[in-house]
Phi, psi and omega in degrees: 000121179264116197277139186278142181267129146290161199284126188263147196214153201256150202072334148002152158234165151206167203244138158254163170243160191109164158314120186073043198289143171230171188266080171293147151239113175304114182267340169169162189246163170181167219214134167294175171263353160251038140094039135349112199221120210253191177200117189291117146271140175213159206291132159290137171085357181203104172252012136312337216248078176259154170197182198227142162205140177345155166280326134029259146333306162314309203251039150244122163316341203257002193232314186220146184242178197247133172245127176311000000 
């Protein structure tokens, strides 16, 4: 089963799930050299706290949901 990728946008929020669910916001995309496409986080409420992962990663339910 091939799944659509949603469209990832800088403002965004998402819930990781799971143990320790925290409020992420996506702050920017940026593309590898092999056309890779990653996404800058950063913690709501600790906006020191950053971190980058596939898009991928982002846009699997079982891992992370879209907060409205």
């Amino acid at each position: 089963m091939i799944r659509r990728r949603r469209e990832i946008i800088p403002g965004q929020r998402y819930r990781k799930l799971g143990f320790g669910a925290m409020l992420w916001e996506v702050v920017g995309l940026s593309e590898d050299a092999l056309g890779n496409t990653h996404v800058r986080l950063r913690q709501v409420g600790d906006p020191r706290t950053l971190k980058t992962l596939a898009a991928s990663v982002l846009d699997d339910p079982s891992q992370f949901q879209l907060v409205a």
